[in-house]
TIGU-626067 format. One record per residue (C-alpha): residue number from 1; x, y, z; residue in three letters. Coordinates in nm, 4 decimals, m for minus. Example, Ala and Ser with C-alpha at 12.3 -4.5 7.8 and 13.67 -1.06 7.14 Angstrom:
<rs>
R    i         x         y         z   aa
R    1    1.2300   m0.4500    0.7800  ala
R    2    1.3670   m0.1060    0.7140  ser
</rs>
This chain:
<rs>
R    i         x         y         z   aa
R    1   m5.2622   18.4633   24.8681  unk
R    2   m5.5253   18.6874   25.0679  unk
R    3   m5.7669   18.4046   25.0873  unk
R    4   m5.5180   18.2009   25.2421  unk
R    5   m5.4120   18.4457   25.4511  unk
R    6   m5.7475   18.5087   25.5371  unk
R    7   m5.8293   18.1644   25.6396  unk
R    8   m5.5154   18.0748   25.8163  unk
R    9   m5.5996   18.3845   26.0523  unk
R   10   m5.9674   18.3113   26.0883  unk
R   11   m5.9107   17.9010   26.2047  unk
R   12   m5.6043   18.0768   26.4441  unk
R   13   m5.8947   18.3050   26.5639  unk
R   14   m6.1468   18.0617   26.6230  unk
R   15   m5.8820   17.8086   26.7968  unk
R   16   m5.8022   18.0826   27.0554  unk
R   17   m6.1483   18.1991   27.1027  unk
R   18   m6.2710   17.8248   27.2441  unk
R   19   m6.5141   17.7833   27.0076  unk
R   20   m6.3950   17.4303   26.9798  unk
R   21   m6.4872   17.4052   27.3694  unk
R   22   m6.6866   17.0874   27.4407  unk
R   23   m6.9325   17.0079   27.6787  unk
R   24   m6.8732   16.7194   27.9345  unk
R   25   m7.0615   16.5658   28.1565  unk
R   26   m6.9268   16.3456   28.4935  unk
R   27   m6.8716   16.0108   28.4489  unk
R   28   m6.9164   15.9343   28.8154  unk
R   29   m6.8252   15.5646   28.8175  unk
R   30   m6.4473   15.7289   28.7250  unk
R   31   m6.4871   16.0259   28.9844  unk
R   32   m6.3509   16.0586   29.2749  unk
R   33   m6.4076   16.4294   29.5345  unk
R   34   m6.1998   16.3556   29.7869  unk
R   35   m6.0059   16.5335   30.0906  unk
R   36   m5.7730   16.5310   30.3723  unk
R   37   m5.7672   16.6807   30.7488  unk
R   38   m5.5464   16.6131   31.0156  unk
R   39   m5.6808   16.4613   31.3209  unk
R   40   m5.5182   16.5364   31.6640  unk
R   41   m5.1791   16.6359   31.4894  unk
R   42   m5.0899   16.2745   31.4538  unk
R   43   m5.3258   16.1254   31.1489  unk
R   44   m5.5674   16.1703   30.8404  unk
R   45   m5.8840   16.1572   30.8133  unk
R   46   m5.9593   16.1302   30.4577  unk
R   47   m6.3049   16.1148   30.3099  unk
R   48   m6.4810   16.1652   29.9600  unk
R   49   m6.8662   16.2897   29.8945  unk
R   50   m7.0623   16.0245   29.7073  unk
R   51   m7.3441   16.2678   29.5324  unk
R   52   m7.2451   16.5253   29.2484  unk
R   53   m7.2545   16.6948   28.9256  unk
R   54   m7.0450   16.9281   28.7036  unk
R   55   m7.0966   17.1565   28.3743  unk
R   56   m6.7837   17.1281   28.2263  unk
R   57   m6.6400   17.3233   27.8949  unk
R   58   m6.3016   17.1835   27.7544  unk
R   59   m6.1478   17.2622   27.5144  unk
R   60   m5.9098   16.9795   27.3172  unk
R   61   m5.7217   17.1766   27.1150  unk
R   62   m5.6314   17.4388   27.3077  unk
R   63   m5.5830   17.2357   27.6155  unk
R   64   m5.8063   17.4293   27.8123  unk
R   65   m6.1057   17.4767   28.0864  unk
R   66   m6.3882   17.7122   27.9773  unk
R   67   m6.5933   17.6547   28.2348  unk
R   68   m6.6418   17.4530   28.5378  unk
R   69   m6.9146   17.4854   28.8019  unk
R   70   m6.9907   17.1721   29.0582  unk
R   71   m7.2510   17.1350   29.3094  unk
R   72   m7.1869   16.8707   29.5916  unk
R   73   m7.4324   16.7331   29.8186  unk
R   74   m7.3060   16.7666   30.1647  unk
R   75   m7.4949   16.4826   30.2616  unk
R   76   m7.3344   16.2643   30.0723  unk
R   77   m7.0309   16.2574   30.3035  unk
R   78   m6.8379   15.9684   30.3342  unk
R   79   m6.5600   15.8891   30.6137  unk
R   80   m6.5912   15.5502   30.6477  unk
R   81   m6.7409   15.6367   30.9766  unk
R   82   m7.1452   15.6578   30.9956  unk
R   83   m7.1579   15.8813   31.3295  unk
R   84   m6.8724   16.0919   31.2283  unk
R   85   m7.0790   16.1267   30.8759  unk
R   86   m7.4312   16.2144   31.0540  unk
R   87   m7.2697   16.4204   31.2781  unk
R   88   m7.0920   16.6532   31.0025  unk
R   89   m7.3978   16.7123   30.8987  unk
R   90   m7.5008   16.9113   31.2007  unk
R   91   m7.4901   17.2953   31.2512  unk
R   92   m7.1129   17.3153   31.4511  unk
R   93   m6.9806   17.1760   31.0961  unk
R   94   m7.1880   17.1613   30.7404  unk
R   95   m7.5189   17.2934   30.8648  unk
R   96   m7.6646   17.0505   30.6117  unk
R   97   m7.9935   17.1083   30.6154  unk
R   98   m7.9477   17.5146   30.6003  unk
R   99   m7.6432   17.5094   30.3423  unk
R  100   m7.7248   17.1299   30.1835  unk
R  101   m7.4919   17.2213   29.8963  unk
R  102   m7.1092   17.2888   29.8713  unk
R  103   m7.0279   17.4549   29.5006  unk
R  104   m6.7423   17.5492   29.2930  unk
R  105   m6.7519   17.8010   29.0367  unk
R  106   m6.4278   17.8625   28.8038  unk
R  107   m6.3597   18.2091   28.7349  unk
R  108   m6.0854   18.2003   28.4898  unk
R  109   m5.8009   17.8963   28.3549  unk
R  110   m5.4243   17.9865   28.3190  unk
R  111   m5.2636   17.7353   28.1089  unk
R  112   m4.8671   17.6363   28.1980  unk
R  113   m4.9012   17.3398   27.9080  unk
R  114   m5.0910   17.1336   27.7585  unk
R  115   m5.0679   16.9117   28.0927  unk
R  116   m5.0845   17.1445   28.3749  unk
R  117   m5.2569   17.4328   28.5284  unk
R  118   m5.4397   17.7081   28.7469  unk
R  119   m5.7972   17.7030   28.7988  unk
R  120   m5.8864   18.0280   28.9777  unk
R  121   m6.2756   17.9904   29.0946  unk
R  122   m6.4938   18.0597   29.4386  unk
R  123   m6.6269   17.7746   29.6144  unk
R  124   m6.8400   17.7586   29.8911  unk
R  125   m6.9241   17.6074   30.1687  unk
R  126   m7.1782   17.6309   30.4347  unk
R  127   m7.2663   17.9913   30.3178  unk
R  128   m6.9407   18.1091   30.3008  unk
R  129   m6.7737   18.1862   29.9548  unk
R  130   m6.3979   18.2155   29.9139  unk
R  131   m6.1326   18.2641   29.5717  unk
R  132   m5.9596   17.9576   29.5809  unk
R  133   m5.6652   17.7876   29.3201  unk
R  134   m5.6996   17.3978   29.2012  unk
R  135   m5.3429   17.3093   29.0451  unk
R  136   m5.4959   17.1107   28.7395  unk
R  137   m5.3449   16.8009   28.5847  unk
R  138   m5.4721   16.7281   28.2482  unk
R  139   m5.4741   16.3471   28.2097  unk
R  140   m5.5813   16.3623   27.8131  unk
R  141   m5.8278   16.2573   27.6117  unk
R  142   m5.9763   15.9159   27.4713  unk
R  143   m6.2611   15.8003   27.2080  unk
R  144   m6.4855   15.5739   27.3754  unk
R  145   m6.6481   15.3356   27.1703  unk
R  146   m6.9118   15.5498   27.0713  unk
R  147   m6.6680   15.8299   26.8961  unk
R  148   m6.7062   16.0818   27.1397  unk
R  149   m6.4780   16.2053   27.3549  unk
R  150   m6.3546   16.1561   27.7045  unk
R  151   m6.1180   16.3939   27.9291  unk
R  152   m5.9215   16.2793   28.2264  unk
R  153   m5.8045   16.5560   28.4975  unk
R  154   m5.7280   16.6177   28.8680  unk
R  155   m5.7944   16.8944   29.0588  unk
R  156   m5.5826   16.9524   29.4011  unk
R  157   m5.5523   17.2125   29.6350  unk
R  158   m5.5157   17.3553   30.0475  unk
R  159   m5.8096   17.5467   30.1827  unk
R  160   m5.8371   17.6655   30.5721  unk
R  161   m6.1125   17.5765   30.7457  unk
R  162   m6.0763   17.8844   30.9566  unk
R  163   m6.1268   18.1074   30.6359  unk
R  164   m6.4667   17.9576   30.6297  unk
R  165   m6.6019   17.9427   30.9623  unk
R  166   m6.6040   17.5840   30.9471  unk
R  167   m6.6240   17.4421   31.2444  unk
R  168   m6.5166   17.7364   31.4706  unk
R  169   m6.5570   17.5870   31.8207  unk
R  170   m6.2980   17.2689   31.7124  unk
R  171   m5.9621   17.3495   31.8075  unk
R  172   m5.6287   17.2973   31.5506  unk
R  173   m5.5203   17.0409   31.7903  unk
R  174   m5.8109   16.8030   31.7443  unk
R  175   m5.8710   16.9130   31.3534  unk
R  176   m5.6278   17.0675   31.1691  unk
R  177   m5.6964   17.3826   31.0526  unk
R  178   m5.5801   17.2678   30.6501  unk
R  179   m5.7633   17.0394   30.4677  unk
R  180   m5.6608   16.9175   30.1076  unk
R  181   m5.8612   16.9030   29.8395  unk
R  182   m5.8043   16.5912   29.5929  unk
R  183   m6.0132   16.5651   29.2627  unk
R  184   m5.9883   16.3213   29.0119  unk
R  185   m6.2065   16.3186   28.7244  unk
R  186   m6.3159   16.1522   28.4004  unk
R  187   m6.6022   16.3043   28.1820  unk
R  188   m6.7571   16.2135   27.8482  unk
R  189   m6.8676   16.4459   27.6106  unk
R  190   m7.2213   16.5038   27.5887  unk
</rs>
């Protein structure tokens, strides 16, 4: 009866502790980092970044994020719009060349279920860092062909471009001050 007892608390301890947390790596051809600004208070300019990568820890079983860090290249940029793109790059927005990296670091996961969540983390952009919260939507997991294991998720979310100095000298009226952050990803274990 001890060894039993024994056991069943040692698997509950190891489930909790993530030590079933797997290592994933993008699979960028599923990917999508993509947001949303308001443009004169009457449209959307949406627009996704094209270059990438991701450590990402999940765990199956538990349902849950372990870590996530991402590095984007601002360069990358893509709004459809090749002058609007080189000209983001420039100091009065991304300062690209000084700050050629946007990043996302996840501080902690709280679970709601098995589907949804909190990802608390600091990202940051053109030198400036701010805590911000991704609502997560865990899409599941698949075998590929192979036998390992692929995770589906999004990641959305409202930062303020004023909280970031991002392009200071454009007024709300010409670019709205919120910009939404939409994130869908699929990643196969490495």
């Amino acid at each position: 009866m001890k060894k039993i007892f024994l056991s069943s608390f040692l698997a509950a301890s190891l489930l909790s502790s993530g030590l079933f947390a797997k290592e994933y790596v993008l699979d960028k051809t599923h990917t999508d980092v993509g947001f949303k600004i308001k443009h004169l208070q009457i449209s959307n300019v949406k627009g996704n970044f094209k270059d990438y990568d991701a450590v990402i820890d999940y765990d199956p079983q538990s349902a849950e994020f372990k870590k996530l860090e991402a590095n984007i290249k601002v360069s990358s940029i893509n709004t459809e719009n090749k002058n609007r793109d080189d000209h983001l790059q420039k100091n009065d927005f991304f300062k690209a060349q000084q700050f050629p990296q946007i990043t996302f670091a996840m501080k902690n996961y709280q679970k709601i279920s098995n589907e949804k969540g909190k990802m608390n983390g600091t990202l940051t952009i053109a030198g400036v860092s701010k805590d911000i919260v991704l609502d997560t939507e865990i899409g599941g997991t698949a075998k590929t062909k192979d036998g390992k294991e692929k995770v589906g998720f999004s990641l959305s979310g409202q930062i303020k471009r004023s909280d970031f100095n991002f392009a200071p000298e454009s007024s709300t009226v010409t670019l709205g001050d919120e910009v939404n952050l939409d994130i869908e990803v699929e990643a196969n274990e490495k």
